[in-house]
C-alpha positions in Angstrom: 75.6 -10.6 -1.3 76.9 -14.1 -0.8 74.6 -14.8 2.5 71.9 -13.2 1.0 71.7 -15.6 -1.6 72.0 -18.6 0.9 69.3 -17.2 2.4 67.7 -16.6 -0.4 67.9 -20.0 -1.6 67.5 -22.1 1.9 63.8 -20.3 2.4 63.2 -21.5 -1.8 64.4 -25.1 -0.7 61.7 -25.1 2.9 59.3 -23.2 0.4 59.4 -26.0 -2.2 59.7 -28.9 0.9 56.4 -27.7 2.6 54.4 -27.1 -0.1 55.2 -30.2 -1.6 54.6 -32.1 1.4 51.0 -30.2 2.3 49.9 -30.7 -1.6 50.1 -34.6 -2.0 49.1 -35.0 1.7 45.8 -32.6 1.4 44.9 -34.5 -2.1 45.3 -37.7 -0.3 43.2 -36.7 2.8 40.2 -35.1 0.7 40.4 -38.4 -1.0 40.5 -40.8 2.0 37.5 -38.3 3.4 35.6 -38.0 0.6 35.8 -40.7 -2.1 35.2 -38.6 -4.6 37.8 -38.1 -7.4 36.7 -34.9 -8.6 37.1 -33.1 -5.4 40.3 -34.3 -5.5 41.5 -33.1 -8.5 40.1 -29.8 -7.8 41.7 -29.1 -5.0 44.9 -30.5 -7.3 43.6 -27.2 -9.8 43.5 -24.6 -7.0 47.4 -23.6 -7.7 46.5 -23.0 -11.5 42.8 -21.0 -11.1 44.6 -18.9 -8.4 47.3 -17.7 -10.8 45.2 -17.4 -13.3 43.0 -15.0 -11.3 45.5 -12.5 -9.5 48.6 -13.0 -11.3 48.9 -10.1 -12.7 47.0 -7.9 -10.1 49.8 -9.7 -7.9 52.2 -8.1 -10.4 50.9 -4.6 -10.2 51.3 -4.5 -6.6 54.5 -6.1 -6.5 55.6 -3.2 -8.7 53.5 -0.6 -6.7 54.7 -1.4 -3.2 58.5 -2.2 -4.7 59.1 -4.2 -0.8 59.4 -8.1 -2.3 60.9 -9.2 1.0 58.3 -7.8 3.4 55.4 -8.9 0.3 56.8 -12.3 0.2 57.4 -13.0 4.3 53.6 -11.7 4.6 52.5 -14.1 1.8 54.4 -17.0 3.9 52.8 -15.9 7.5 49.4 -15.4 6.2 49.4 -19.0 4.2 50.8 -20.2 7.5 47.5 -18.5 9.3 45.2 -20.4 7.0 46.7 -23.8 7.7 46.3 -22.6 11.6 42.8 -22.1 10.6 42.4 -25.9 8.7 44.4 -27.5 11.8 42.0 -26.0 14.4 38.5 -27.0 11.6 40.0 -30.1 11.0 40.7 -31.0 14.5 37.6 -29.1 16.2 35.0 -31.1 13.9 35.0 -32.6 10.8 35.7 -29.9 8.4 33.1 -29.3 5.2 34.9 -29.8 2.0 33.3 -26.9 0.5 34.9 -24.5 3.0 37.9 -26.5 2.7 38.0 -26.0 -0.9 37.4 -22.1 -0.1 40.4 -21.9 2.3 42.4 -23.8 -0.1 42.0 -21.3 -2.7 42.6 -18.3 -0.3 46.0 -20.1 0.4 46.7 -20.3 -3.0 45.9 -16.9 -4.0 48.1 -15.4 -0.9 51.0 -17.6 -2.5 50.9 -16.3 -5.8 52.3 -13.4 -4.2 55.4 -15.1 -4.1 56.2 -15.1 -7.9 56.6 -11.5 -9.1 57.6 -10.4 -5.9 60.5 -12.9 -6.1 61.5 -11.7 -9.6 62.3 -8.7 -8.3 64.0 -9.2 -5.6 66.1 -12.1 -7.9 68.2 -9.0 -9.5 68.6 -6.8 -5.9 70.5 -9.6 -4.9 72.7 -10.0 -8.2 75.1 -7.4 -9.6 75.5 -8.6 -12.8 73.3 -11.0 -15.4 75.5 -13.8 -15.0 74.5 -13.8 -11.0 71.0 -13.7 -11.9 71.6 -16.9 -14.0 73.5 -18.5 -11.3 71.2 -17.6 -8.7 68.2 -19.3 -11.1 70.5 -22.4 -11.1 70.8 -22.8 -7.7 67.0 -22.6 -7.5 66.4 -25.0 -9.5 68.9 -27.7 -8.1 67.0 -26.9 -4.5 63.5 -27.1 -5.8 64.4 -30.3 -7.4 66.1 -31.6 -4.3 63.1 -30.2 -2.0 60.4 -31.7 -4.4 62.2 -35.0 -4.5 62.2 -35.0 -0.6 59.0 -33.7 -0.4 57.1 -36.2 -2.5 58.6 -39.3 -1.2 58.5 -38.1 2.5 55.0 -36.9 1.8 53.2 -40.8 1.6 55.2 -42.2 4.2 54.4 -39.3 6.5 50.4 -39.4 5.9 50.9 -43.1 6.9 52.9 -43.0 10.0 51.8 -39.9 11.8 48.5 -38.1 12.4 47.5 -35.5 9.9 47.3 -32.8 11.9 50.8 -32.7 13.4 51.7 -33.4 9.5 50.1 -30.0 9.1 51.2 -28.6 12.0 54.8 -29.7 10.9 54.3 -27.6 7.4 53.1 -24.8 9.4 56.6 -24.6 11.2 58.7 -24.7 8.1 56.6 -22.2 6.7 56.8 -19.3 9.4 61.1 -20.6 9.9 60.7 -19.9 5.8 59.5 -16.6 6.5 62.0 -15.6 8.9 65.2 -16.7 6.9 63.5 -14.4 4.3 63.0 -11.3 6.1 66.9 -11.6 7.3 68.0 -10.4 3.8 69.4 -6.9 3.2 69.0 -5.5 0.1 69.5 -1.4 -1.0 66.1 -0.1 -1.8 66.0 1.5 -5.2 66.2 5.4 -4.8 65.5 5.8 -8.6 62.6 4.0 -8.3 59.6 5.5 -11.2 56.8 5.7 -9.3 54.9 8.5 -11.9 51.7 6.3 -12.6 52.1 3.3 -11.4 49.6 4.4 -7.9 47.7 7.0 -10.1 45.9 4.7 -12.7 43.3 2.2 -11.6 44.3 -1.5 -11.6 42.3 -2.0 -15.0 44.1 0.7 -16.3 47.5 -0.4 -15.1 46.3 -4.2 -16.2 45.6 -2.5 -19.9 49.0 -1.0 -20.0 51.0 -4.0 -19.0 49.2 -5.8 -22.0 50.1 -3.0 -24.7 53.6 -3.0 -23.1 54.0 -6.7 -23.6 52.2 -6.7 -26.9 53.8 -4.1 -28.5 57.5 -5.2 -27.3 59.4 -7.5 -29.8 60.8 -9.9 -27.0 58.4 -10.1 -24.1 55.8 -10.6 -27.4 57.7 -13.6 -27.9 58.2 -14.6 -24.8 54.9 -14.9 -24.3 54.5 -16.6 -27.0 57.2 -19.3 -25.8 55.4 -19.6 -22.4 51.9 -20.0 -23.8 53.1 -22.7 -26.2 55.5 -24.5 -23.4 52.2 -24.9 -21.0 50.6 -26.3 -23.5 53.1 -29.0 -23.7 52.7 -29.4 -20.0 50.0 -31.6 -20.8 52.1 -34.2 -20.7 52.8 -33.7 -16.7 49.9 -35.7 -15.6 49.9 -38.4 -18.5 53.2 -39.5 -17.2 51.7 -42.1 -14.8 48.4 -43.1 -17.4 51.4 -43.9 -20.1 53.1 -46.2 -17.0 50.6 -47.7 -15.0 48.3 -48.3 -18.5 50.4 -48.2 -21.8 52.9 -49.5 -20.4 51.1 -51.6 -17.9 54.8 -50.8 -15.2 54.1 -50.8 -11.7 53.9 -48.0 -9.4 57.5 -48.8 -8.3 59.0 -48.4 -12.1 57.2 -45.1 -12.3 58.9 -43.8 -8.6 62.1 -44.7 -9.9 61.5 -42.6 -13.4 60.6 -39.6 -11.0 64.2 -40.3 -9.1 65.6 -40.2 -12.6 63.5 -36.9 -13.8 64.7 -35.1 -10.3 68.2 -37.1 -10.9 68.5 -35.5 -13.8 67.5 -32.0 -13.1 70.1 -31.8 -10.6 72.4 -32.4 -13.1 71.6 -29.5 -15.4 71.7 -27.3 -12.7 74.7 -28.1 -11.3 76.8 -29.1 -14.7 74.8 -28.3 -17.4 74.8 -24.5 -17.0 78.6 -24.8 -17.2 78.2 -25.4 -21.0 77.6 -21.2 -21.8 81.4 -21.2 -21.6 82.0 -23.2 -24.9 78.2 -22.9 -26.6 76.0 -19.8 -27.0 72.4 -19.7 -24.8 70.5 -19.8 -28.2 72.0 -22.9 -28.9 71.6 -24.3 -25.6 68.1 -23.2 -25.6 67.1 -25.2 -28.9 69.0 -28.0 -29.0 68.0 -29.1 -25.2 64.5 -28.3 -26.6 65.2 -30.2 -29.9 66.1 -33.4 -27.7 63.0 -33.2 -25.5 61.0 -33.2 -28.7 62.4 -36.3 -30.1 62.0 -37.8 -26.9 58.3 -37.4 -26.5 58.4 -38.6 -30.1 60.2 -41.6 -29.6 58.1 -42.2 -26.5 55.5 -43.0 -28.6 56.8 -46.1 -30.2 58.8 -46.9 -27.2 57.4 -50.5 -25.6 60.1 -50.8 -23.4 59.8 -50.4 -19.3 63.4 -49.9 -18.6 64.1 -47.6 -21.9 61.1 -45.6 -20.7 62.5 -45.4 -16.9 65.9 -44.5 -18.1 64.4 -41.1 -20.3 63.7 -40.1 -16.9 67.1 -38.6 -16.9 67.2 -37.0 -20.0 63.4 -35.5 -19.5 64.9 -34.1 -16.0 67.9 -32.1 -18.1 66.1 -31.3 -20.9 63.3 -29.4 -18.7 65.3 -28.0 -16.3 68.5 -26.6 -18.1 66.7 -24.9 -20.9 64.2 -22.8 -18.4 66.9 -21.8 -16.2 68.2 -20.3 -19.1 64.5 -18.9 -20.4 64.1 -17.7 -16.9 66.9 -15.5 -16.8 65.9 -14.0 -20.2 62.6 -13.5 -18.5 63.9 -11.8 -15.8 66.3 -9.5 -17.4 64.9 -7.9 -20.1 62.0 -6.9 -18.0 62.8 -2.9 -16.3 63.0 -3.5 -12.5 59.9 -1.1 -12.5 57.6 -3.0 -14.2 59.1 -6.3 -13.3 56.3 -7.8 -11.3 53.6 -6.6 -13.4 54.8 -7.8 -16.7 56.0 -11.1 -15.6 52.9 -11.9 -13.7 50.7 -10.8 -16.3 52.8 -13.4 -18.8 52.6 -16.0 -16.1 48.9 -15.5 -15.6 48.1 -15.6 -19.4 50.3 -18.2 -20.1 48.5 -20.1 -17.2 45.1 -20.2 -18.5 46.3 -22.7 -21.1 47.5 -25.3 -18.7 44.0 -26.9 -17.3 42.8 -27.0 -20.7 45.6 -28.8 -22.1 45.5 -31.5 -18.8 41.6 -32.0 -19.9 42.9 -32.8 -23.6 45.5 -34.8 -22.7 43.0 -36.6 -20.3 40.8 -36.9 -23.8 43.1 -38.1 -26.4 44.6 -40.7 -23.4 40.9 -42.3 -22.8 40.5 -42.3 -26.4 43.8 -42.9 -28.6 46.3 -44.3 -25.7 48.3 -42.1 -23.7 51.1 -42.6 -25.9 49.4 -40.2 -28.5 49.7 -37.3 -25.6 53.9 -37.7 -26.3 53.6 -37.4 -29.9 51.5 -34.5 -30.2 53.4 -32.9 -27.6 56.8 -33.7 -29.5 55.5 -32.5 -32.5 54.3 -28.9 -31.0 57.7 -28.8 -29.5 59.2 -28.9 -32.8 56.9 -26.1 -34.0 58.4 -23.8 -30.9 61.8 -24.8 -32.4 61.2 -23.5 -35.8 59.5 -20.0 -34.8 62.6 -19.7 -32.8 64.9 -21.0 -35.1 64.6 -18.7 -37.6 64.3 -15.6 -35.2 67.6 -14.1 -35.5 66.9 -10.7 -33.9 65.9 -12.9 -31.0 69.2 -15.0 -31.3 71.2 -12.1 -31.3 69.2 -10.6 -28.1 69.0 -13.6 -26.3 72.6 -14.4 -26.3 73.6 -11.0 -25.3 71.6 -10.6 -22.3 71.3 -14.6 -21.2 
């Protein structure tokens, strides 16, 4: 079990490194290429419309097939065959943005295979729910790490060396991904329902996942949870308009407040989790929740630089330790059966709310100051806290399964 996690995690960690490489490098050569901003933040919406579109068909067959190893080492070889296929456009001719754009998405879409397929394979690898919470930990310190690598190897790379061997660079870590992957050995499932799941038709399967999560108490309000959380998310891209303009810091201050966000996700996932052994989940949950909330509050009023750069730390803990733990409640009150479906239809629905709130936040920054993003985003924060404050069936759940 133990190598199959290290694998597990070191093809997570090359995942999150290439992807996080190719995404900031592919914005900033459409960019460079094209001039044009909204091209740019297109291709910078792909990930979301992509999700948003097959998540939860992405789900059914996840369920359907029940293989997440093979599902996701074909998902890793196939997105690896369409940046072949960019590497030989862009290097053959100068490649049309418009197909660009269309191979972009096919990438994406190939990649959102990688979600429900890894949720269940997440437990296969775990013999018990505190596994699964450790295994979500060590996730989350290696995404942090990759993504931290990632983004600041990603400029200097563009700079220094020719695009296409940067791309032909990702492609590698990608297919040496896909092969670390495939090593893991897992029992299949002999119990495994398949009754209706290849009977029905996908709209029929897609209807019945819906009912299922709508007419269960907790994955109702986990749904709930998620929609409301990537709402908040609008405050991801307002980050740099509350630096570079409300704060009128330099590009440098806002690196170092990214240092500090990834700084400090680390250290929930490598400390924080230890604190189960003294306070329940619940509490965990909310009062990590409470202290983001009063954070995007205070950052409101805040007019310092240095104040602001130094909440880095506490934004990285407070978003990281409180979804590893809303993770693992995600994961394990879900029936390994209808794992993929019903936690890719969640993350597909849930989704749909994200570019909407970006487009809001870009509204109320251009028109009330980017500071006004925080506050609202504090304030619905606080409204999550007291639906789930007051939950107590939810409470009692949550702590006995988390």
């Amino acid at each position: 079990m133990k190598m199959n996690i290290i694998k597990f995690v070191t093809n997570d960690f090359l995942v999150g490194l290439g992807s996080s490489i190719f995404n900031l490098a592919i914005m900033w050569y459409t960019l460079e290429k094209t001039g044009s901003a909204f091209h740019t933040a297109l291709i910078g919406s792909l990930s979301h419309i992509a999700q948003i579109s097959v998540g939860s068909y992405a789900g059914i067959k996840a369920d359907q097939f029940n293989q997440p190893i093979r599902m996701m080492k074909y998902s890793l070889r196939i997105n690896s065959l369409v940046l072949l296929l960019i590497c030989i456009l862009i290097g053959t001719s100068e490649i049309n943005i418009f197909i660009l754009i269309f191979l972009l998405l096919i990438r994406e879409i190939v990649m959102v295979f990688q979600f429900p397929n890894q949720n269940k394979l997440i437990p296969k690898l775990s013999y018990s729910r505190e596994n699964v919470k450790r295994i979500l930990s060590y996730r989350s310190l290696t995404k942090s790490v990759s993504m931290m690598i990632g983004f600041s190897m990603a400029g200097i790379l563009f700079a220094k060396i020719p695009f296409l061997w940067l791309l032909s660079s990702i492609i590698i870590i990608f297919l040496i991904s896909s092969v670390i992957i495939s090593q893991i050995n897992i029992s299949q499932n002999e119990n495994f329902k398949e009754t209706h799941l290849n009977k029905s038709t996908n709209k029929e399967q897609f209807l019945m996942t819906l009912e299922m999560i709508l007419s269960d108490y907790y994955l109702k309000r986990v749904l709930i949870s998620s929609i409301f959380l990537n709402v908040i998310s609008m405050v991801a891209p307002t980050f740099i308009v509350y630096f570079n303009q409300y704060l009128e810091a330099n590009s440098s201050d806002y690196g170092m407040f990214q240092f500090l966000i990834a700084l400090g996700s680390i250290l929930a996932a490598t400390l924080g989790i230890k604190m189960k052994k003294v306070i329940p989940p619940y509490s965990i949950l909310l009062s990590f929740w409470l202290a983001m909330s009063i954070t995007f509050i205070y950052m409101y009023i805040n007019s310092s630089i240095h104040f602001a750069i130094m909440l880095g730390v506490i934004i990285g803990v407070c978003l990281t330790l409180p979804n590893i733990l809303f993770s693992t409640y995600k994961i394990v009150i879900i029936e390994d059966e209808y794992r993929g479906r019903i936690s890719g239809m969640i993350q597909s629905i849930s989704t749909i709310f994200i570019p909407f709130s970006y487009y809001f936040s870009a509204y109320v920054s251009d028109y009330f100051g980017a500071n006004v993003v925080f506050l609202i985003a504090g304030l619905m924060q606080l409204f999550i806290l007291a639906m789930l404050l007051f939950d107590k069936k939810l409470r009692v759940n949550f702590n006995k399964m988390v």
